[in-house]
C-alpha positions in Angstrom: -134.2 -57.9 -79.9 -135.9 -54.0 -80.4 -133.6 -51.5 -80.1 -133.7 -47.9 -79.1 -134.3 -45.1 -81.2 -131.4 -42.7 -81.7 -133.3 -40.0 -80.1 -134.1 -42.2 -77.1 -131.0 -43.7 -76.5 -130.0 -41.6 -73.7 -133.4 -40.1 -72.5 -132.6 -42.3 -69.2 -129.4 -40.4 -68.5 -131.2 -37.1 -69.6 -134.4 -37.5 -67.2 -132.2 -38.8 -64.5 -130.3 -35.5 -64.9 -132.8 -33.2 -64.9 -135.0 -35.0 -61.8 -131.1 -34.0 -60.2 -130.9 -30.6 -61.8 -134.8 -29.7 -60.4 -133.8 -31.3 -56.6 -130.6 -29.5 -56.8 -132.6 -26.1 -57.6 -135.0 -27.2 -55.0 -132.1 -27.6 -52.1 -130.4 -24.2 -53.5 -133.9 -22.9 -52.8 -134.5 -24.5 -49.4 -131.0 -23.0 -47.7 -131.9 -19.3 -48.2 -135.8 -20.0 -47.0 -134.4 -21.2 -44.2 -131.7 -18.6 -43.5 -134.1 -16.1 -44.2 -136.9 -17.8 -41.4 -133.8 -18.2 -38.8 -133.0 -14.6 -39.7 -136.0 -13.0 -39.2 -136.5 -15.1 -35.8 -132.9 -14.4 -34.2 -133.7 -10.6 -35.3 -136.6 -10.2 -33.1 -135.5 -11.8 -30.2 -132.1 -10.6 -30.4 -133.9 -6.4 -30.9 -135.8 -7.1 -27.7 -132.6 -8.0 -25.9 -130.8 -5.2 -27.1 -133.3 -3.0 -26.2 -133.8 -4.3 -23.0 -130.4 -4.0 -21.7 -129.9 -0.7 -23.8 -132.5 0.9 -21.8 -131.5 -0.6 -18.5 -127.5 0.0 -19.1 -129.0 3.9 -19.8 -130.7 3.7 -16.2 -127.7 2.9 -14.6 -125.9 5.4 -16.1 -128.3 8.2 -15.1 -129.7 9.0 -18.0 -133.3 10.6 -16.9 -136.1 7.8 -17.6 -137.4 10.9 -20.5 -134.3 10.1 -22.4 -134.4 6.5 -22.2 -138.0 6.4 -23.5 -137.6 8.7 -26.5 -134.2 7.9 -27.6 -133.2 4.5 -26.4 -136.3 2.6 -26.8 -137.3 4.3 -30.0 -134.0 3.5 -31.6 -133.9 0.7 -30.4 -137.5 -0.9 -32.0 -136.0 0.4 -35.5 -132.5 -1.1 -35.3 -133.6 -4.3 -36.9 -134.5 -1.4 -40.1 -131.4 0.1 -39.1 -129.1 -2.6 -39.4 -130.3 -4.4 -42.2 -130.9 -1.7 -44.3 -127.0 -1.1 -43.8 -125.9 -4.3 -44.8 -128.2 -4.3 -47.6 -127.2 -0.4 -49.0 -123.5 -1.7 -48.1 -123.7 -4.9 -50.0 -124.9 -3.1 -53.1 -128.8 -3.4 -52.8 -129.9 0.1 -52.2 -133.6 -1.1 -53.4 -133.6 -3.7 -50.4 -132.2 -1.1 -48.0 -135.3 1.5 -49.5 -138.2 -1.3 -49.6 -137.3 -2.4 -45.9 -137.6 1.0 -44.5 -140.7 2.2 -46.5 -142.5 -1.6 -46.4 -142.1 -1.4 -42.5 -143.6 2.0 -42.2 -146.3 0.1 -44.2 -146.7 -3.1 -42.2 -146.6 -0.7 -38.6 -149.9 1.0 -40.0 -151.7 -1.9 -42.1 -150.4 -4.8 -39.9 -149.5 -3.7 -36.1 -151.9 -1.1 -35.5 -154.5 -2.7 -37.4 -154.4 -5.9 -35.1 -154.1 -3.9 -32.2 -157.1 -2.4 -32.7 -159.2 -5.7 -33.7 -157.8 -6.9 -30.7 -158.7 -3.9 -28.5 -159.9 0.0 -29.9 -157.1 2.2 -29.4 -157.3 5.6 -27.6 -155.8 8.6 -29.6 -155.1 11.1 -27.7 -155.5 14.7 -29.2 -152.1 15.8 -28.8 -150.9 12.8 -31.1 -154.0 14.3 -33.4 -152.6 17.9 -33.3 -148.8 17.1 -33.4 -147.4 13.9 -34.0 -149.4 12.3 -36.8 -149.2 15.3 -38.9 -145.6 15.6 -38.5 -145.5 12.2 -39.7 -147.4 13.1 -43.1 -144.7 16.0 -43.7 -141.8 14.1 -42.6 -143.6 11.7 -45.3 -144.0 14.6 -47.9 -140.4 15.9 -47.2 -138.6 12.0 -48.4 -140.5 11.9 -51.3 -139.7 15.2 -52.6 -136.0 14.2 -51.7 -136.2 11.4 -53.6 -138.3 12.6 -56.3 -135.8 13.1 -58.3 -135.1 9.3 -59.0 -132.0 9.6 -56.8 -131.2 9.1 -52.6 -127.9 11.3 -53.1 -125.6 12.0 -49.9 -127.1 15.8 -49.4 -131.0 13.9 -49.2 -129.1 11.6 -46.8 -128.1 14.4 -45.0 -130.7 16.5 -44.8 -133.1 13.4 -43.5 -130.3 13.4 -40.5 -130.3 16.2 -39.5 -134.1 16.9 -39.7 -134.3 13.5 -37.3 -131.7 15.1 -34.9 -133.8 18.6 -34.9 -137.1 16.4 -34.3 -135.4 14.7 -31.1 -134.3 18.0 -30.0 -137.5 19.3 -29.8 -139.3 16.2 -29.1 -137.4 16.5 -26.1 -137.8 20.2 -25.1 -141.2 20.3 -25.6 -141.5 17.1 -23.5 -139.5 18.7 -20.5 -141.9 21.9 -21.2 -145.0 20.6 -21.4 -146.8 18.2 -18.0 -148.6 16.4 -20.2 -147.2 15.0 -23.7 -149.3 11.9 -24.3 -146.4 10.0 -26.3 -143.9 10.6 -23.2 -145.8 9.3 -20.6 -146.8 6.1 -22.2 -143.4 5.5 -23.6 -141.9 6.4 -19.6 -144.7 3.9 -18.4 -143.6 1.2 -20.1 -140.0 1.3 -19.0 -139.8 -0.8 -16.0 -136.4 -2.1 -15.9 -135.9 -2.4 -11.8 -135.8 -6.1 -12.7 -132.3 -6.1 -15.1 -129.0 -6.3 -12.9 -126.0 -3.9 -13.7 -124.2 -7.3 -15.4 -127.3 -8.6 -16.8 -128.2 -5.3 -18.2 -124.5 -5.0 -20.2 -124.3 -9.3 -20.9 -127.9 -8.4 -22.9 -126.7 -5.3 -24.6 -123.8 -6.8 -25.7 -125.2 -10.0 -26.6 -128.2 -8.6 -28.7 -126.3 -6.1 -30.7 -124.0 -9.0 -31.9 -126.8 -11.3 -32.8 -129.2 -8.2 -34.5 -125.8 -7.9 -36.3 -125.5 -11.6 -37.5 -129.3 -12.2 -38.2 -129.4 -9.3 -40.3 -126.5 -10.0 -42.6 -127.6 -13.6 -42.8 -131.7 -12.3 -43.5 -130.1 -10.4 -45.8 -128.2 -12.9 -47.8 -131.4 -15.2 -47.8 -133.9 -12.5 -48.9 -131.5 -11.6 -51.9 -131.1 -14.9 -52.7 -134.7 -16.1 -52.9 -135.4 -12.7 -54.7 -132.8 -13.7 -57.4 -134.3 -17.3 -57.6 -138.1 -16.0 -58.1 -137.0 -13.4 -60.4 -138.3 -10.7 -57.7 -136.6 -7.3 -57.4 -135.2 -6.8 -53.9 -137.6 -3.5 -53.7 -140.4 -6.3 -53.3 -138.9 -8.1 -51.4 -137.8 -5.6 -48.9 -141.4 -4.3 -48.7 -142.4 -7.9 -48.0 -140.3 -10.5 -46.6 -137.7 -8.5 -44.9 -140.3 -5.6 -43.4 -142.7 -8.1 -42.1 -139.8 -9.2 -40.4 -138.3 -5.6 -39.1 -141.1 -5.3 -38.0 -141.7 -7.8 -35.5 -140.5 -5.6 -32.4 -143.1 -3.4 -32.8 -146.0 -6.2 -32.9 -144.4 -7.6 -29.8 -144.6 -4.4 -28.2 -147.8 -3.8 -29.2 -149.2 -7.3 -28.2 -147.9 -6.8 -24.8 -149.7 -3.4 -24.7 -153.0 -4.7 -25.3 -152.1 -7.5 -22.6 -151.3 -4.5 -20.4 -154.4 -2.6 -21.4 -151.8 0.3 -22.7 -153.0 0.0 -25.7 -152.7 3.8 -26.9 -148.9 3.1 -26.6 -148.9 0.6 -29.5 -150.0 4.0 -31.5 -146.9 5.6 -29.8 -144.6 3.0 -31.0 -145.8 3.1 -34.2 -145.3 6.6 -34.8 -141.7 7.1 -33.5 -140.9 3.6 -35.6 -142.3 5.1 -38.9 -140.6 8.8 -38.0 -137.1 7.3 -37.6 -137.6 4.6 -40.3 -137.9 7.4 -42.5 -135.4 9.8 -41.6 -133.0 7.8 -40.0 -133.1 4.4 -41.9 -133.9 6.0 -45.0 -130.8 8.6 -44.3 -128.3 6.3 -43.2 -128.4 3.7 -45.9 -128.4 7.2 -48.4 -124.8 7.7 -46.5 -123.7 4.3 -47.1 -124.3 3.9 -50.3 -126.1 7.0 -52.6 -129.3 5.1 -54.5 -131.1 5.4 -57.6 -135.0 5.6 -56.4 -137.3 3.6 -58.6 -140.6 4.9 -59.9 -142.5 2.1 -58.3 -141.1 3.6 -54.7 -142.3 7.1 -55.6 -145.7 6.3 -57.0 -147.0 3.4 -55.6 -145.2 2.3 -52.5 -144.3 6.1 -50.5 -147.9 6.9 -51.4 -149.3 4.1 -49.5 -147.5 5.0 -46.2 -149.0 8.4 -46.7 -152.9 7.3 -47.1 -152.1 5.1 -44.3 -151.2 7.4 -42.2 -153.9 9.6 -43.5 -156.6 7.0 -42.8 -155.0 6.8 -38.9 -155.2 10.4 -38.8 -159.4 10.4 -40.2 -160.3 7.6 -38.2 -159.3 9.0 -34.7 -159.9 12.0 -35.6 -162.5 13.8 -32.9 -163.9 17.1 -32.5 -162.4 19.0 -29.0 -161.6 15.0 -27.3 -159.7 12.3 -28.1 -160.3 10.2 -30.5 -160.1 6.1 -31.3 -159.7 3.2 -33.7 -162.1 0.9 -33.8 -162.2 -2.5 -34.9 -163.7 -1.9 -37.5 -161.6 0.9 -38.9 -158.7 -1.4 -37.8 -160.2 -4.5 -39.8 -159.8 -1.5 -43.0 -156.3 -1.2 -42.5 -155.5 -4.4 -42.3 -157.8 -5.5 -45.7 -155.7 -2.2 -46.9 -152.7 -3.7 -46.5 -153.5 -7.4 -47.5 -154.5 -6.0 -50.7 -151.4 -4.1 -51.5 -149.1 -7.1 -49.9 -151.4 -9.6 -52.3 -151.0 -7.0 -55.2 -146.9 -6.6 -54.8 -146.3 -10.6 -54.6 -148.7 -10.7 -58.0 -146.1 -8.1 -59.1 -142.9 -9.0 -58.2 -140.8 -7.3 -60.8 
């Protein structure tokens, strides 16, 4: 009778062990994919409640429907930003927090607006030419030279803050001025809320804030742990996973515009998301927790937000009328931001 070598007298145990070591890693993988998918679901569902009975609760408070559309609903399509990027900058992962609000600014150009307008061209109305989309590109400008430095310190939080409260301000003085701001009528048309009751309006405010609470901490836990797992740094991950996902409010506002045939207010949403992503998602998490700013951020990834905006700005660009997206030019912006999305998962470190 043969019998085993000395160097194969346990390869049973040893194979046995590591087929149980490799479906161990593959279980330990599993939970976070999942948390991260249930996440990301409960986030957009519970954002649209939130901001559904956020805006109705507003009505029946008095606030004037001009309020309710710039402030309410245009917080309320970034909280998802908002609140993760809290939890992330609180839990110690400033680069999540950064990547979320910068990737979503990124995926509202290259993904929203770019399907909106395959789907249907999009009307730009000059105003948004002459005022809003350039004031995007500064606001743009202004966070990188804060952060150019390498470092999101509490005074670049600050001064983000307050230039968001001094661009509501006079957002909404001009608005009150001016008959005919392009971005307040769209955003007033699409606030029907006669259908929400006083009790409804609260159980839904109530309801979706603690959910948009929940799914973020748990998205959060699952992104960082997959990240860890595939050796990804949570800047890549925030500018992937976790802003696709932020970002699903606004593609189910803009979907629903198209349905509508609104579909210039998909360009509306977009702008106000991307203004308050960067000063007020940007600025809060800079509160929470003060950041170093990684060189990748400042060269590669706040450069892309500013040729996309850029590209939105050339293509509806018209002389003395308004202007429009095509589908072509929205069939660039999307292949824009495959490419980079492709380029950043080739990348991940």
């Amino acid at each position: 009778m043969s019998h085993p070598r000395a160097g194969e007298a346990d390869s049973g145990p040893r194979s046995s062990r590591v087929r149980t070591s490799g479906f161990a890693r593959l279980v330990a993988m599993l939970v976070p994919i999942i948390a991260t998918l249930l996440g990301l679901a409960a986030l957009a569902w519970s954002a649209d409640k939130f901001v559904a009975g956020a805006a109705s609760v507003a009505k029946y408070l008095g606030m004037a429907p001009l309020l309710i559309g710039m402030i309410v609903i245009g917080f309320g399509t970034s909280a998802p930003e908002l609140v993760v990027s809290a939890f992330a900058a609180a839990g110690g992962d400033p680069e999540l927090a950064l990547g979320n609000a910068f990737g979503s600014n990124i995926a509202n150009i290259g993904l929203i607006l770019a399907i909106t307008a395959l789907l249907l061209p999009i009307i730009v109305k000059r105003g948004i030419l002459r005022r809003e989309l350039p004031l995007l590109l500064v606001v743009t400008l202004v966070a990188w030279l804060l952060l150019s430095d390498g470092t999101l310190s509490t005074g670049d939080a600050g001064v983000l803050l307050i230039l968001l409260a001094v661009l509501l301000t006079w957002q909404i003085l001009s608005a009150r001025q001016a008959e005919a701001d392009p971005l307040v009528h769209d955003v007033e048309e699409s606030t029907d809320l006669r259908g929400m009751s006083r009790k409804a309006a609260w159980t839904w405010l109530i309801v979706g804030l603690v959910l948009l609470v929940i799914s973020s901490r748990v998205l959060v836990w699952g992104a960082v742990e997959i990240a860890e797992a595939l050796g990804w740094s949570d800047l890549v991950i925030g500018l992937t996973v976790v802003a696709i996902g932020t970002s699903a409010p606004e593609l189910a506002s803009a979907i629903i515009a198209v349905r509508r045939g609104e579909n210039d207010l998909a360009l509306g949403n977009v702008i106000g998301s991307n203004l308050f992503n960067t000063l007020g998602v940007v600025g809060i998490a800079g509160l929470i927790a003060p950041a170093t700013v990684s060189s990748e951020l400042l060269y590669r990834d706040i450069p892309m937000v500013a040729l996309m905006t850029v590209l939105v700005l050339a293509f509806g660009f018209r002389w003395r009328r308004d202007g429009r997206i095509n589908r072509l030019e929205g069939a660039v912006l999307l292949a824009l931001w495959i490419g980079y999305t492709a380029y950043l998962l080739l990348n991940p470190s």
